[in-house]
C-alpha positions in Angstrom: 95.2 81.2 101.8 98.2 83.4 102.8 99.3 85.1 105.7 100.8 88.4 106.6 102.0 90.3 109.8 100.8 93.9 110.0 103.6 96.2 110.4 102.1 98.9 112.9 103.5 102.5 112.0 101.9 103.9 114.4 103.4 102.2 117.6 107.7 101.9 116.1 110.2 103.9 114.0 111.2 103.3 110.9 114.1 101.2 111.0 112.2 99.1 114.0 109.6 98.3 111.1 112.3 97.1 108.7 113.8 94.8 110.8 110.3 93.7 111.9 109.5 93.0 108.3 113.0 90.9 107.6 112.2 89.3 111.2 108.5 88.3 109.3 110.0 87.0 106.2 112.4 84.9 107.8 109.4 83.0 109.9 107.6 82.6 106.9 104.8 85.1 106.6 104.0 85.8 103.0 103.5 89.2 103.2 103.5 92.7 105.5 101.3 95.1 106.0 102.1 98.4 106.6 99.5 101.5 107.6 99.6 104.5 106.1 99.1 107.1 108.9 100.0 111.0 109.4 98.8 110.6 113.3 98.9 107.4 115.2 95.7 106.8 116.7 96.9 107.7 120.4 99.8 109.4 121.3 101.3 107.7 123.5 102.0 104.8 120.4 104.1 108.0 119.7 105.5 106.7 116.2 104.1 107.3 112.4 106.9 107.4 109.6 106.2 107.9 105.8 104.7 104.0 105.1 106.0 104.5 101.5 109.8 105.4 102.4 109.7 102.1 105.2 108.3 100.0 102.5 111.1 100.9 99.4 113.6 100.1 102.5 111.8 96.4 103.2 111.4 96.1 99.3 115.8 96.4 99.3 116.3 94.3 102.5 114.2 91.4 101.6 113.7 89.1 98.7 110.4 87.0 98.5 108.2 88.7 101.2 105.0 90.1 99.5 104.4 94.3 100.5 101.2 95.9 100.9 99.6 99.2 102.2 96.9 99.1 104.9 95.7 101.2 103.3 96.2 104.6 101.4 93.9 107.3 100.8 94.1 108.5 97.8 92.1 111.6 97.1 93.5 114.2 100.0 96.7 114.3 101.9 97.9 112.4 98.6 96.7 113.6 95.0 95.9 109.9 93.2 98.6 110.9 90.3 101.4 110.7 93.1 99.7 107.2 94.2 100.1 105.9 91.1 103.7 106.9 90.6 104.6 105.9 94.4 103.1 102.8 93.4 104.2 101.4 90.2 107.9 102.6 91.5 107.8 100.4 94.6 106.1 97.6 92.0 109.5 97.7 90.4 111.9 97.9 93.0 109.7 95.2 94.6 110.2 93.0 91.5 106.5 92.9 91.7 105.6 92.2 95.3 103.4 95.3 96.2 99.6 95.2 96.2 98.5 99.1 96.5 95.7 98.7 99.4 93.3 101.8 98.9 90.7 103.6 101.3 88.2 106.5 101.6 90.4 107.5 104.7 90.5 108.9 107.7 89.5 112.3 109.5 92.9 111.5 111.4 95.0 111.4 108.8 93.3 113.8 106.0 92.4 116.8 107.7 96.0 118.2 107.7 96.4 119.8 104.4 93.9 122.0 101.9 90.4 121.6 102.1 90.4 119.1 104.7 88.6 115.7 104.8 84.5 115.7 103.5 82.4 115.8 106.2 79.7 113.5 104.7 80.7 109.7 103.8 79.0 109.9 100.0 81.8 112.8 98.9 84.3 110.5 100.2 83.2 107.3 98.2 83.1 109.5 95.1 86.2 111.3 95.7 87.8 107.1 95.8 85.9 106.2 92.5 87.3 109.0 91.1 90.8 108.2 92.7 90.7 104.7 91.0 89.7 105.9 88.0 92.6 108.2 87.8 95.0 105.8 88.9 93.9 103.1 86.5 94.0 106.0 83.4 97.6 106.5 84.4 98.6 103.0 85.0 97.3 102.6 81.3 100.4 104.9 79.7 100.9 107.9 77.9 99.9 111.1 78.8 96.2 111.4 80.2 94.1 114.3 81.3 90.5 113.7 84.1 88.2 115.9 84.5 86.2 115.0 87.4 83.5 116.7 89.7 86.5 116.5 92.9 89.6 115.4 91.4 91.8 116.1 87.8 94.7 115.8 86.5 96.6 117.6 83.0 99.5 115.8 80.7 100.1 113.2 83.1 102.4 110.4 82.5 103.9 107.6 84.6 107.3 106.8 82.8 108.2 103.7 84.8 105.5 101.0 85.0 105.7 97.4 85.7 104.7 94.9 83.2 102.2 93.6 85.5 100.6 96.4 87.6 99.9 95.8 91.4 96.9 94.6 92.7 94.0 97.3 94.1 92.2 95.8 97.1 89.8 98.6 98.4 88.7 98.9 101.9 85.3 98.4 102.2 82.7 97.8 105.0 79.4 98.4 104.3 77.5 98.3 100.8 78.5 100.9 99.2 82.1 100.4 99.7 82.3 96.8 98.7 80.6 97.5 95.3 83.0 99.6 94.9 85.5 97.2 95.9 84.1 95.1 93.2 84.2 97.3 90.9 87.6 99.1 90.6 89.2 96.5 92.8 91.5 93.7 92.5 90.5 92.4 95.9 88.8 93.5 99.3 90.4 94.8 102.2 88.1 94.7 105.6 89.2 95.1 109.3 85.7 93.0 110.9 85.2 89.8 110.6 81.7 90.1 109.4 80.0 88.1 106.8 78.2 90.4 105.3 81.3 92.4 103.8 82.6 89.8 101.6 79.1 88.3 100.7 78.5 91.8 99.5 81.2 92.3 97.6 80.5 88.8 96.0 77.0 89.7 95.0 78.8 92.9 93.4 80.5 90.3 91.3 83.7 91.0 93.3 86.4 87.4 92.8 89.5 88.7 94.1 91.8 87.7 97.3 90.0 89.1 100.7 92.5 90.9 103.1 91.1 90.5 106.7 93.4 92.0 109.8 92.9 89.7 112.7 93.3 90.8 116.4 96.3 89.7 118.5 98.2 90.3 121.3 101.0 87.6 122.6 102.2 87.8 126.1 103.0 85.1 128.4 99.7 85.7 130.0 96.5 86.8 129.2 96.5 89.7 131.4 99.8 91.1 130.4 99.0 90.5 126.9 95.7 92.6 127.1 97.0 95.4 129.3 99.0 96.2 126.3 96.7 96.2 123.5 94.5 98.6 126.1 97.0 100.7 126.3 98.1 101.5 122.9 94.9 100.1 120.8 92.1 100.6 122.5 90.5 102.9 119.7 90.1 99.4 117.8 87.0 98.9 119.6 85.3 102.4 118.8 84.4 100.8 115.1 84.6 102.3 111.6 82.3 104.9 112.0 84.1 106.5 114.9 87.9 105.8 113.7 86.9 108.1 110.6 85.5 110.9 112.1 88.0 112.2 114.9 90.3 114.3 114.2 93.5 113.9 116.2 94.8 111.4 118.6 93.6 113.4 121.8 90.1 112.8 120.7 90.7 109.1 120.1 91.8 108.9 123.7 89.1 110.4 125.0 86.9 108.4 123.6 87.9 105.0 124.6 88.4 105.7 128.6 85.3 103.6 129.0 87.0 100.9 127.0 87.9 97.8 129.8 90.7 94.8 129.9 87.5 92.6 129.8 86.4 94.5 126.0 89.9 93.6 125.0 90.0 89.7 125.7 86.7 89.3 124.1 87.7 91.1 120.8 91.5 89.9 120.9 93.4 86.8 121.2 95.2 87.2 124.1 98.4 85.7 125.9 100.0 82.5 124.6 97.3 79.7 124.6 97.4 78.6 120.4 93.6 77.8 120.9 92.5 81.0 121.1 94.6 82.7 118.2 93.4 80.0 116.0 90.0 80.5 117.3 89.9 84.6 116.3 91.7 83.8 112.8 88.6 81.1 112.1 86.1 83.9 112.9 87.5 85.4 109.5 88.1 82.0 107.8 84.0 81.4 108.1 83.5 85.4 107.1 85.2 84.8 104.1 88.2 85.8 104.1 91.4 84.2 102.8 94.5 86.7 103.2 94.7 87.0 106.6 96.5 89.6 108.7 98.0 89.2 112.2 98.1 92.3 113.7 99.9 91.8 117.3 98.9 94.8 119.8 101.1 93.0 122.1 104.2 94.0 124.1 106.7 92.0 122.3 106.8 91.8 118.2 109.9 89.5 118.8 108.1 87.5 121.1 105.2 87.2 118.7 106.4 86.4 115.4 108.3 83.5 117.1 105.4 82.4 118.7 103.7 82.6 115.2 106.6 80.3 113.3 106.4 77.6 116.4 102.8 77.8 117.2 100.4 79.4 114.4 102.3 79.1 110.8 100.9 75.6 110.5 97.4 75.9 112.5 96.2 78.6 110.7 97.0 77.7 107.0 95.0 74.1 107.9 92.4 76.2 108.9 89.0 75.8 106.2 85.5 77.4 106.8 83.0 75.7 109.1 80.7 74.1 107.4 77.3 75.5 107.8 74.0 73.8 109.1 71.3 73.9 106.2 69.2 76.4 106.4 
């Protein structure tokens, strides 16, 4: 198993995030995770740099820490050919640390720019498989040319590619997206801790590392702790179908007023008690996953990853799946 701290663009500045990500390799996390945003979710998080330009920066600053994306979409605010380069670049100055973490996005962040996001979910599944295929053509060398019913490219070429390309781990969470997973994936990327997502992807014949973000937020107290993550990630709640549809942040935050301190304790491990952050990350121990994410919605990143070195580093990596009653 490995562990990771999510680097949340969406709630600091750039150079904040750097030093966050030196902060997390020097407690021992073995790699960051960084979203890939135009909008942050509310706007009162008020931050969301360019992910790719923070991540070449943490790729020069650090040394062993691994570097992933949380994920990209590939197929409309970025064409999959500039992916690909962006990717295989950061591979190298990276010394090959980067996994490319891929998605069929977000209303959010894709709406911005030509013909806007699909409105249906089947365009957007085929407008990724095409994105991977492309992606994988140009991570093969030479020049290459696609022809495909949403996406092409002409005389492309990627001059600088690793020896060993990155890792793909799609985002998936229902059927459809974990056979795709398991199909033009190196791995699975989920943000519930449901079983169903990585026993579907196995029965897709998917055997790659599953990414899993877990929910924190460290305070001294409980309260304090989840007064913060309602605050600035309450749209967590609203689940996958919701985060992909609205459109800017406005909209997330009117639809999470109902949202209560008491919804955020349940979901979230809250305030400083060890027990209960151990508790959340075994949820997605027993769903399957083994590359799991702490993403701290907390006050105080400091405060946290500290926390994490004294406290969690050594619970969480002991941590095996419960062992089932037979059935």
């Amino acid at each position: 198993m490995q562990v990771g701290y999510k680097l949340a663009a969406e709630a600091f500045g750039p150079a904040e995030l750097v030093r966050q990500a030196v902060l997390a390799e020097e407690a021992g996390f073995d790699f960051v995770e960084i979203s890939d945003h135009y909008h942050p979710w509310l706007d009162n998080q008020g931050h969301s740099p360019f992910a790719w330009t923070v991540l070449g920066t943490i790729a020069a600053r650090t040394s062993r820490i691994g570097l992933a994306t949380g994920v990209t979409c590939p197929t409309v605010r970025y064409h999959p050919a500039i992916v690909a380069q962006a990717a295989a670049t950061l591979a190298l100055l990276s010394e090959g640390r980067f996994v490319l973490g891929v998605g069929s996005g977000e209303r959010l962040n894709e709406h911005i720019v030509g013909p806007g996001f699909p409105d249906a979910v089947r365009p957007r599944h085929d407008m990724l498989r095409e994105a991977l295929e492309v992606i994988r053509l140009l991570w093969s060398g030479g020049y290459q040319s696609y022809e495909g019913t949403y996406l092409r490219i002409q005389d492309a070429r990627v001059f600088d590619l690793p020896d060993e390309l990155p890792l793909i781990a799609v985002a998936a969470s229902g059927l459809e997206s974990t056979r795709l997973a398991a199909e033009l994936g190196d791995g699975l990327f989920a943000t519930e801790d449901k079983p169903s997502i990585v026993r579907h992807y196995r029965e897709a014949g998917g055997s790659g590392p599953r990414y899993g973000e877990v929910p924190m937020a460290w305070a001294q107290d409980a309260h304090t702790a989840a007064r913060a993550a309602l605050e600035t990630s309450r749209w967590a709640l609203t689940g996958w179908k919701v985060m992909s549809e609205l459109p800017n942040p406005v909209n997330f935050d009117a639809a999470t007023t109902t949202v209560r301190e008491e919804d955020i304790l349940e979901k979230f491990a809250c305030g400083d008690n060890p027990r209960r952050f151990v508790e959340v990350a075994q949820s997605y121990i027993d769903a399957g996953f083994d590359r799991l994410v702490m993403q701290n919605a907390g006050p105080d990143p400091d405060g946290f990853i500290d926390f994490y070195q004294r406290e969690l580093d050594g619970r969480i990596r002991q941590l095996k799946p419960t062992p089932r009653e037979p059935e």
